[in-house]
MARSE-112144 format. One record per residue: z, y, x of N, C-alpha, C in turn; residue number from 1. Coordinates in steps of 0.02 Angstrom, whole numbers, plus 50000, padded with zeros to 5 digits. Atoms other than C-alpha are relative to their C-alpha. Layout:
N
     n.Z     n.Y     n.X    ca.Z    ca.Y    ca.X     c.Z     c.Y     c.X    nr
       Z       Y       X       Z       Y       X       Z       Y       X   NUM
...
% end
This chain:
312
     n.Z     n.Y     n.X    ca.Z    ca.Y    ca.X     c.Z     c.Y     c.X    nr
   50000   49941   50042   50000   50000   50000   50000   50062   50044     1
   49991   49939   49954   49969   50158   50066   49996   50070   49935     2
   49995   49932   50049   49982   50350   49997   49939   49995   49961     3
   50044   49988   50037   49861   50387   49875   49962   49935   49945     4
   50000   50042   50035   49837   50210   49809   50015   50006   49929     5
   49992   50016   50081   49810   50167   49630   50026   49934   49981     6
   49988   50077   50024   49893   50026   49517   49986   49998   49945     7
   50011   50040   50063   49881   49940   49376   49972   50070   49953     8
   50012   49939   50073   49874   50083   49253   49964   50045   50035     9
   50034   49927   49962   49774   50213   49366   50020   50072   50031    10
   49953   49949   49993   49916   50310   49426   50014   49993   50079    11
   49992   50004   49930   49933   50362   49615   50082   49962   49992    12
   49930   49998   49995   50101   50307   49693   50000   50047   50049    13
   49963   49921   49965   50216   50454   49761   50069   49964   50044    14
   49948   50018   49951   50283   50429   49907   50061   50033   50019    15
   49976   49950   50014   50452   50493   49945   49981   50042   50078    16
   50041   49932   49955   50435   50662   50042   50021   49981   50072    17
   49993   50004   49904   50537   50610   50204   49949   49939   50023    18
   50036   50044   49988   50420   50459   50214   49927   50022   50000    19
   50084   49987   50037   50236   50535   50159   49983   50027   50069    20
   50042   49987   49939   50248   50622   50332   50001   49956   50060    21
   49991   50029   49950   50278   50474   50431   49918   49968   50036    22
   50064   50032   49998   50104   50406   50545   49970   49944   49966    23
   50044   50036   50032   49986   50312   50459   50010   49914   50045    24
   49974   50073   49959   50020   50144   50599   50084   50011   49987    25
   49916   50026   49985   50204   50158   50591   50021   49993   49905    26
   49979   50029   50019   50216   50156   50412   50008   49942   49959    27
   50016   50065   50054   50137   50011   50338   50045   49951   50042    28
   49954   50045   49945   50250   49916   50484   50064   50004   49980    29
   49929   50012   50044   50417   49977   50410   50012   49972   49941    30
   49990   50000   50058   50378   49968   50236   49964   49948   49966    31
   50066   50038   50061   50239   49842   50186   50032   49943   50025    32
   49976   50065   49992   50248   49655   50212   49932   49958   49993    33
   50060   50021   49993   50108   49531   50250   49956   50004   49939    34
   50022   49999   50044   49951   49536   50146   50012   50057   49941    35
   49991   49939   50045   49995   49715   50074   50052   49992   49954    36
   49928   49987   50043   50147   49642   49981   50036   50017   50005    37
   49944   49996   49988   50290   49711   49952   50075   49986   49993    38
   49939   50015   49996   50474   49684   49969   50055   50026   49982    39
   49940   49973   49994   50648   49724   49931   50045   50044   50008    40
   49964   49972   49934   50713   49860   50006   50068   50040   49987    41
   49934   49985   50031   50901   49862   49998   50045   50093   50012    42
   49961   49903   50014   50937   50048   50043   49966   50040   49975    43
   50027   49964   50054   50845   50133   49905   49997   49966   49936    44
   49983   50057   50065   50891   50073   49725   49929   50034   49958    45
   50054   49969   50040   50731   50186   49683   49942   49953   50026    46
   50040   50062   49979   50626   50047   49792   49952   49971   49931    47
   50025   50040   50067   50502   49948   49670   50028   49934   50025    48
   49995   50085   49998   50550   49750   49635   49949   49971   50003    49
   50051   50040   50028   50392   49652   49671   50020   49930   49988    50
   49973   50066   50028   50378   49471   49611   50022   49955   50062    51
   49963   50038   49972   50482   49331   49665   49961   49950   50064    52
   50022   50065   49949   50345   49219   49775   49987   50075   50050    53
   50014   49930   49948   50320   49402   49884   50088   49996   50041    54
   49922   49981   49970   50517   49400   49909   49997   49934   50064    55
   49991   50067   49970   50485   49219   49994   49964   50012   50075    56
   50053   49983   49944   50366   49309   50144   50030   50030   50059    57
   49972   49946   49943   50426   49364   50309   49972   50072   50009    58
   50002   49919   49980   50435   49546   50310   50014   50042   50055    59
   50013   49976   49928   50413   49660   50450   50042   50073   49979    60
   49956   49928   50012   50520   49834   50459   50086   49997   49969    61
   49950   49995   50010   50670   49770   50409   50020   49977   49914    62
   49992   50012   50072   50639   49717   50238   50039   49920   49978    63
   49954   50053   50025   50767   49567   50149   49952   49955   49993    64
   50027   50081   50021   50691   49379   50134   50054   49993   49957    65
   49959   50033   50051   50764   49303   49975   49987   49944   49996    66
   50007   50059   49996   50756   49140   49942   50018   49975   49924    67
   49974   50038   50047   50779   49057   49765   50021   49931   50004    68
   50007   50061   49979   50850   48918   49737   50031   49987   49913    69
   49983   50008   50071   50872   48827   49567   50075   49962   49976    70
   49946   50033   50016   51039   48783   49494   50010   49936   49980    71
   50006   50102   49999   50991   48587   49466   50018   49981   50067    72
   50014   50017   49939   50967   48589   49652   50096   50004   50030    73
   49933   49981   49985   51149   48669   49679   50051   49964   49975    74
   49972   50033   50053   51212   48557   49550   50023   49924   50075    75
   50008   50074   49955   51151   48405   49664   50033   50025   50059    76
   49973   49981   49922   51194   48472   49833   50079   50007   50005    77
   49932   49982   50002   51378   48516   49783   50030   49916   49968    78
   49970   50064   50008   51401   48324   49719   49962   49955   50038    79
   50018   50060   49956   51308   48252   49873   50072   50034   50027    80
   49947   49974   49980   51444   48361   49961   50079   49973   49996    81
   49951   50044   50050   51580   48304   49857   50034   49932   50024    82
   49984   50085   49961   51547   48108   49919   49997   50024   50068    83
   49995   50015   49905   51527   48160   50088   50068   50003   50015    84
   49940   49982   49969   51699   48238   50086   50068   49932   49965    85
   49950   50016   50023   51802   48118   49967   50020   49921   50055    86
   49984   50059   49954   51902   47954   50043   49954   49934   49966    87
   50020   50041   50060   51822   47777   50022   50048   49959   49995    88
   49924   50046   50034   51928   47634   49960   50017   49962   50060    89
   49998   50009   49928   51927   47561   50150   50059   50034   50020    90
   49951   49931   49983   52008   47736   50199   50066   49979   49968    91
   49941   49999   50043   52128   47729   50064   50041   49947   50005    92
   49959   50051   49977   52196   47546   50105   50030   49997   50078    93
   49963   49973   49968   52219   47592   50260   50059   50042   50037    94
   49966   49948   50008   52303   47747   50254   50071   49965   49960    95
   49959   50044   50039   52424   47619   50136   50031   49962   50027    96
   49970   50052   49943   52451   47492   50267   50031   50042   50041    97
   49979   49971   49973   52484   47621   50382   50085   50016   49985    98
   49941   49986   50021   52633   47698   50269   50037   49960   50003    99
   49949   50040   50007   52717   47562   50224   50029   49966   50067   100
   49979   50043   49937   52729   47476   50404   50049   50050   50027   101
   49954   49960   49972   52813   47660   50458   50050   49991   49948   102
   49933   49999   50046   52924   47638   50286   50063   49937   50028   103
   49965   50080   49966   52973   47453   50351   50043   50036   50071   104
   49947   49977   49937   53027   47532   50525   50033   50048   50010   105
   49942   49941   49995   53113   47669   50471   50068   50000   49966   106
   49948   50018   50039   53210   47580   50339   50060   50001   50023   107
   49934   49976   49960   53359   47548   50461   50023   50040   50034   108
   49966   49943   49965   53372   47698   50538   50015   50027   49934   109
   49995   49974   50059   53368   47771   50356   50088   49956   49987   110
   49961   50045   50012   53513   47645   50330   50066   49997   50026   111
   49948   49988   49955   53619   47678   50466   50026   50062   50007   112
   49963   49951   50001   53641   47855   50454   50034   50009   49921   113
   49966   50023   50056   53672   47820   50264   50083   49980   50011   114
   49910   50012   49995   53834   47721   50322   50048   50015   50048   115
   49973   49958   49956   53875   47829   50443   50017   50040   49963   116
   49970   49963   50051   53883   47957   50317   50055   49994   49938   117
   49952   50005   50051   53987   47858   50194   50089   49983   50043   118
   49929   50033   49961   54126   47796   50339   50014   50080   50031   119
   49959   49957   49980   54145   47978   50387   50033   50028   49938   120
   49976   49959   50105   54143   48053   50188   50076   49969   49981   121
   49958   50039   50036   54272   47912   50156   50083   50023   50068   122
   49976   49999   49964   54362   47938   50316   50052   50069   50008   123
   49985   49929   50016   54411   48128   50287   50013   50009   49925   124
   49979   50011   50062   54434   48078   50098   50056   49981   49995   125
   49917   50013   49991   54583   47985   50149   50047   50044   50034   126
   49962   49947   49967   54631   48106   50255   50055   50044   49981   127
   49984   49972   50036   54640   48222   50133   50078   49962   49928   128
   49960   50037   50050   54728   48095   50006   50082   50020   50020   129
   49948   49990   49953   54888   48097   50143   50010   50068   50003   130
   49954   49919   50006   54904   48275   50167   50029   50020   49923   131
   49981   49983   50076   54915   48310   49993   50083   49977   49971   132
   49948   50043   50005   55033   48154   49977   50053   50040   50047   133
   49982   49974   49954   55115   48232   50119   50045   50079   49989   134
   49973   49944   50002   55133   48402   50072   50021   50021   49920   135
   49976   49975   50085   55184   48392   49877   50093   49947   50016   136
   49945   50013   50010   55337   48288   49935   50042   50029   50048   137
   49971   49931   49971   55397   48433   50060   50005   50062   49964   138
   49985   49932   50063   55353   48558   49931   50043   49986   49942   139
   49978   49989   50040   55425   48493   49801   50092   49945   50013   140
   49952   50035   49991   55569   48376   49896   50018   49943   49970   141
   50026   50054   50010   55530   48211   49841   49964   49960   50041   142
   50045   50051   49971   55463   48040   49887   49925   50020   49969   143
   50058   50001   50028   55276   48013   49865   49972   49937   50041   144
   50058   50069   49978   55179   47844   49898   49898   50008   49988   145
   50066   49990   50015   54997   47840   49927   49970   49907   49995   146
   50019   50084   50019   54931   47660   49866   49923   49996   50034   147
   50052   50006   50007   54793   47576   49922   49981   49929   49987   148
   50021   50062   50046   54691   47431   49842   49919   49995   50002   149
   50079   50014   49975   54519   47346   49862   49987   49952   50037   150
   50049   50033   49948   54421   47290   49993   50062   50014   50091   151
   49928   49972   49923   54576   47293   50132   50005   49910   50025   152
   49997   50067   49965   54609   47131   50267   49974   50011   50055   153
   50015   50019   49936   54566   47066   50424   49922   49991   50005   154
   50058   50003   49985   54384   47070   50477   49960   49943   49991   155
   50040   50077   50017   54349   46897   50480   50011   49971   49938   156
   50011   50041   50070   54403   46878   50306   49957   50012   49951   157
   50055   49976   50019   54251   46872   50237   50019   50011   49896   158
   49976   49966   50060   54336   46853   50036   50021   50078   49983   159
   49967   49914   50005   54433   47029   50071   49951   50041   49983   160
   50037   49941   49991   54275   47109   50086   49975   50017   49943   161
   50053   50019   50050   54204   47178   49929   49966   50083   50016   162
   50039   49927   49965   54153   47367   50006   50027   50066   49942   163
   49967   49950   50040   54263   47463   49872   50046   50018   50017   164
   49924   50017   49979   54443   47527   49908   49997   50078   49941   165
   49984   49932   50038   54534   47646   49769   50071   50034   50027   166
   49937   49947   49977   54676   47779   49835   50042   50030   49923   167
   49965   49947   50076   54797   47840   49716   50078   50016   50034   168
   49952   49966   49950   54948   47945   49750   50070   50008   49926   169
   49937   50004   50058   55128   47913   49642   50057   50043   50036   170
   49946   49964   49980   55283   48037   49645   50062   49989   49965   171
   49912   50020   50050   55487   47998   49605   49993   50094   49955   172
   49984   49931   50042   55509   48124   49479   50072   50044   50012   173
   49950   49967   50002   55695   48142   49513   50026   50010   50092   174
   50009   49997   49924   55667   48138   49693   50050   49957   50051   175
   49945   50060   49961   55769   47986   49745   49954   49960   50021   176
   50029   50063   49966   55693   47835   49863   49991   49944   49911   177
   49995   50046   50035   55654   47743   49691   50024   49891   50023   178
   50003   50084   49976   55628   47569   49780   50072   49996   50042   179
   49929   49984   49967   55781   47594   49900   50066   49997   49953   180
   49957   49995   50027   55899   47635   49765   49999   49942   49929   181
   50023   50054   50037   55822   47506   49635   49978   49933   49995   182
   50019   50055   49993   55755   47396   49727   49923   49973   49994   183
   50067   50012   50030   55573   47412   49638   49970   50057   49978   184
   50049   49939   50006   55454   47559   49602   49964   49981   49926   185
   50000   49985   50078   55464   47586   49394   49936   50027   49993   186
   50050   49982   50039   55326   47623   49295   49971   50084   49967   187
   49984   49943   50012   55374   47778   49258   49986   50083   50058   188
   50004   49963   49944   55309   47867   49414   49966   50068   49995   189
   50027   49938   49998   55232   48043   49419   49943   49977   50052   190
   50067   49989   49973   55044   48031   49458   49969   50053   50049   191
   50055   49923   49984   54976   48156   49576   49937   49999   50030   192
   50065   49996   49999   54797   48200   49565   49991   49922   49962   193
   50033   50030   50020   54680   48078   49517   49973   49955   50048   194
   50007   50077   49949   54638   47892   49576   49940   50000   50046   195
   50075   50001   49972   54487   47909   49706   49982   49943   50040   196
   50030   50072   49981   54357   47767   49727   49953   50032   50068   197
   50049   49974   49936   54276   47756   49904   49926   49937   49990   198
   50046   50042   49999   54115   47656   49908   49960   49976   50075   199
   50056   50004   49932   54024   47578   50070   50057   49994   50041   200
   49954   50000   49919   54187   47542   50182   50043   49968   49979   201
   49935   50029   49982   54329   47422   50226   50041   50038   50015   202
   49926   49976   49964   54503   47468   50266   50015   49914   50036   203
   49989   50055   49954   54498   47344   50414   50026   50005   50075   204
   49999   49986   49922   54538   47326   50600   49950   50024   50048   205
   50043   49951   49932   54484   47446   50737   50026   49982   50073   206
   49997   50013   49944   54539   47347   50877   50052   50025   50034   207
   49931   49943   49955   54691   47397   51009   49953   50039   50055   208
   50025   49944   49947   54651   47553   51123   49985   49952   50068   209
   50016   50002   49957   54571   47510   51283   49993   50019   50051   210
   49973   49962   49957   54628   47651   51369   49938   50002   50053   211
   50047   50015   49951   54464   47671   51457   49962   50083   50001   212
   50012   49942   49989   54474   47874   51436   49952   50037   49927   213
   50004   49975   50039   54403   47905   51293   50036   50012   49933   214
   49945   49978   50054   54474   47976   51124   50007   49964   49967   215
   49981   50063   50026   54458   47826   51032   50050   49953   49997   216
   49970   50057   49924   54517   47722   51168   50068   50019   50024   217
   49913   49985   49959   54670   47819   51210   50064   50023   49917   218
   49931   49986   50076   54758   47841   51010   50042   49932   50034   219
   49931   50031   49993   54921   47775   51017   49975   49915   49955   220
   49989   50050   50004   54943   47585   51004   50056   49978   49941   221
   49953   49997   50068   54990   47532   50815   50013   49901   49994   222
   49991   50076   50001   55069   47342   50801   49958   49977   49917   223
   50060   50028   50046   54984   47228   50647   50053   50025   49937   224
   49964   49974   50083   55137   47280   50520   50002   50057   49986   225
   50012   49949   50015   55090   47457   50526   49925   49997   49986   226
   50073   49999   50024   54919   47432   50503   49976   49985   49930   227
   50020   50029   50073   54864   47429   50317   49957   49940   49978   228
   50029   50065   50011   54748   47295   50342   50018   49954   50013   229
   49973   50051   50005   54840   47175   50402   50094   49997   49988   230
   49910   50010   50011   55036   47230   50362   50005   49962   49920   231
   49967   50054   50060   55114   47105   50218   49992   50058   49944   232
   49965   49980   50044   55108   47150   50060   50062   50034   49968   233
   49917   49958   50024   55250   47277   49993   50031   49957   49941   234
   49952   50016   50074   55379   47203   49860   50012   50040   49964   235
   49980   49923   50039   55385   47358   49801   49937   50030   49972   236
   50059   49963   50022   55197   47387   49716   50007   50040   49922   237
   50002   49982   50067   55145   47502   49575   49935   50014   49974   238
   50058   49998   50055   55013   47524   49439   49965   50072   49981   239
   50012   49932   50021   54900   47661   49417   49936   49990   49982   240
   50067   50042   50042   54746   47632   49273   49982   49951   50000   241
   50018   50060   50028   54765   47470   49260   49995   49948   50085   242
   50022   49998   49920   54744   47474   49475   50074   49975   50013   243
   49938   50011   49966   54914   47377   49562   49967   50018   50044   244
   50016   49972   49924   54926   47436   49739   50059   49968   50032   245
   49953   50058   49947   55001   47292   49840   50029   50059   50087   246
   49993   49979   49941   55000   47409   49999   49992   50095   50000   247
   49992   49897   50011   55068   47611   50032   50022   50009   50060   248
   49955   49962   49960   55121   47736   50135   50045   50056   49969   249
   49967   49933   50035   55260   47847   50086   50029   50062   50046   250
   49988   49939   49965   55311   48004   50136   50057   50034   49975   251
   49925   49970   50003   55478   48074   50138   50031   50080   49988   252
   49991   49943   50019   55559   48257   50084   50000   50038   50071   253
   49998   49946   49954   55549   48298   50254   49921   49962   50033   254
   50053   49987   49975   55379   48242   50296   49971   49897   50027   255
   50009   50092   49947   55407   48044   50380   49959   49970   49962   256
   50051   50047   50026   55285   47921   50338   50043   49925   50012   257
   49964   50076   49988   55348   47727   50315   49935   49951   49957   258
   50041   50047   50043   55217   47587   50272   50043   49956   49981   259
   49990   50067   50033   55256   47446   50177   50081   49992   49956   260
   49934   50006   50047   55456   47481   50139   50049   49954   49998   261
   49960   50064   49980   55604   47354   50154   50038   50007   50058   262
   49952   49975   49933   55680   47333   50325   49943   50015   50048   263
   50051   49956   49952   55526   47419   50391   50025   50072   50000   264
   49989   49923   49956   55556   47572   50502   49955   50040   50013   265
   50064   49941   49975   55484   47722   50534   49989   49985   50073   266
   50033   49980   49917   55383   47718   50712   49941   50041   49996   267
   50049   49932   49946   55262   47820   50817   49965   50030   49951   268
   50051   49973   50029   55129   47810   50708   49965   49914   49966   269
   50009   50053   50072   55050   47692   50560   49907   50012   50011   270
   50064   49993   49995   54859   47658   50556   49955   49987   49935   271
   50052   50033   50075   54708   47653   50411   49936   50001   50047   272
   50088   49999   49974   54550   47586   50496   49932   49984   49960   273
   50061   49996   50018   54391   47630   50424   49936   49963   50032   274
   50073   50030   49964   54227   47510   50433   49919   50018   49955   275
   50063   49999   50049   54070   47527   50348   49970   49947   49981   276
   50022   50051   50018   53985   47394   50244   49916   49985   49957   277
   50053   50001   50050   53821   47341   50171   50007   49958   49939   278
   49975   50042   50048   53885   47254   50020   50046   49988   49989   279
   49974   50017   49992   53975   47146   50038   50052   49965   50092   280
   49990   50033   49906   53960   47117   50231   50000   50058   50055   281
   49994   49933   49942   54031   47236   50390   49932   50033   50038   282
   50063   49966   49962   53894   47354   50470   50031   50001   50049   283
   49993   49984   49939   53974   47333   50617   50000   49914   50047   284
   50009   50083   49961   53966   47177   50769   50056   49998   50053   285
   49935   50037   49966   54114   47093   50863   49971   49991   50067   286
   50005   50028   49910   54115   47086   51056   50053   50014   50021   287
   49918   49994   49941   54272   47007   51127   50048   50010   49898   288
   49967   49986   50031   54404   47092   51045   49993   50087   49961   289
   50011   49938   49994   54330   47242   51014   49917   49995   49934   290
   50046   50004   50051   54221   47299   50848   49957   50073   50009   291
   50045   49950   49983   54070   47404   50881   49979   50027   49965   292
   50018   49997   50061   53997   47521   50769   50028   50065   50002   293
   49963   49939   50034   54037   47678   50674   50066   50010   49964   294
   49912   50025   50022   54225   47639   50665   50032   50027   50015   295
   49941   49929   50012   54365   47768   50620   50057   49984   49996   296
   49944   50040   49985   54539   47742   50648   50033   50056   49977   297
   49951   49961   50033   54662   47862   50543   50075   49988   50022   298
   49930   50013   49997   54838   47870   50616   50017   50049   49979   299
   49951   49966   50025   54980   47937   50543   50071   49992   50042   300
   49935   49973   49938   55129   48014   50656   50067   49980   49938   301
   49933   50040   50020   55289   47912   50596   50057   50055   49977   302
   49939   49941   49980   55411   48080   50617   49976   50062   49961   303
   50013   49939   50038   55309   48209   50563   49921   49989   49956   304
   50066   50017   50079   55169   48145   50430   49928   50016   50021   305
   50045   49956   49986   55044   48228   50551   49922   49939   49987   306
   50064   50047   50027   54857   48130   50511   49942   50044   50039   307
   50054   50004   49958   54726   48126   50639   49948   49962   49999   308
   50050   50040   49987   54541   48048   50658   50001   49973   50049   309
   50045   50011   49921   54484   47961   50798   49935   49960   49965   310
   50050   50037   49986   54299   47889   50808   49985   49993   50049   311
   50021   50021   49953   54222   47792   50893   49940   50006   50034   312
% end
């Protein structure tokens, strides 16, 4: 197209004015496009539109190539796409085998910090049980017994074990040694707090110190009749929801602790050893004389009620 050209209807075209004086070679090179067609041209919206197979032509000066393309075609191309990217069922069994073999070998580590978590929870639960016990019969100058019942015994007895133990905490109301002065621990006892169930742990043996420098290893040395798991049965038990509690510690108006009761004496210190269990059976393994494992040893100071951890 050049100036003075006629179209369709017999009408020059008008070029615009900064363009009309540009040379005759330079501007069919900016503006035209092979074969006298023309093109596009995106910085003038006053531009003409020619037809769509002209837009398809390499243009010279700077003019836009378009390209159509039909929405069937886009249709297809975006669901070949689609399968290229999705998984196939190969992939996907794989990816399946994979999981589960890491679920399988993570299971016991998953497992073990589990009962690690329940032998400390339980371990600081009793803790707590004892101070309480501890400090309501100084506050209020009274006995107080803390019962316990369950899953309590010697390690190798595999019946003892059932991985439950319930705590419950009884007070003399008139603040006399009931059992001492009676002989037997009445029915009639003052409850304090509420009975708490531990789940996932023995009250069993933690072995004698080994004295081999660590904190474990160096708690004070408790004989087998201070030890709740294996000291005798009390003659002196009591009932709380339906719960007897063959085995206690009591605590005195000034603070002393005494297991079991009778012509048992206060000494050094009294022990509750914590084990962890998967069921019915110890999470922990025997070498020698000595039980390995995530095993907690609760003493209680004979004199002054004081209640300490050790782990192992």
């Amino acid at each position: 197209m050049r100036a003075g050209d006629e179209n369709k209807n017999g009408n020059r075209w008008r070029l615009p004015a900064s363009r009309s004086k540009l040379p005759a070679k330079v501007w069919p090179r900016t503006c035209s496009c092979a074969k006298a067609d023309l093109c596009y041209n995106a910085r003038s919206s006053s531009t003409l539109m020619f037809p769509q197979q002209a837009s398809r032509r390499l243009c010279g000066g700077g003019c836009v190539s378009r390209t159509f393309r039909s929405p069937f075609t886009d249709q297809r191309s975006r669901k070949q796409r689609e399968r290229a990217s999705a998984f196939t069922l190969l992939e996907l069994l794989i990816v399946v085998g994979v999981i589960a073999v890491l679920l399988v070998l993570m299971a016991p580590a998953f497992t073990t910090i589990k009962s690690g978590g329940d032998v400390t929870s339980a371990a600081y639960t009793i803790k707590g049980v004892l101070d309480t016990a501890r400090t309501y019969a100084k506050a209020n100058n009274t006995y107080t017994w803390v019962g316990f019942a369950g899953s309590i015994g010697p390690n190798t007895n595999q019946d003892a074990i059932t991985g439950q133990v319930e705590l419950a905490i009884v007070a003399s109301k008139d603040g006399t040694n009931l059992w001492s002065v009676n002989n037997w621990l009445p029915d009639n006892l003052t409850q304090v707090g509420k009975m708490t169930t531990l789940n996932n742990i023995h009250i069993g043996d933690t072995g004698s110190p080994q004295n081999n420098g660590t904190d474990f290893e160096s708690r004070e040395n408790v004989d087998t009749d201070h030890r709740i798991s294996s000291s005798a049965n009390t003659p002196y038990p009591f009932t709380v929801q339906g719960t007897t509690f063959n085995k206690w510690i009591q605590f005195s108006p000034r603070g002393e602790a005494l297991v079991h009761g009778g012509n048992f004496s206060i000494v050094k210190a009294a022990e509750v050893g914590v084990l962890p269990t998967h069921g019915n059976a110890l999470a922990v393994t025997q070498s020698g004389n000595l039980w390995l494992g995530n095993v907690i040893a609760i003493q209680i100071n004979g004199f002054g009620g004081n209640v300490r951890i050790y782990r192992r």
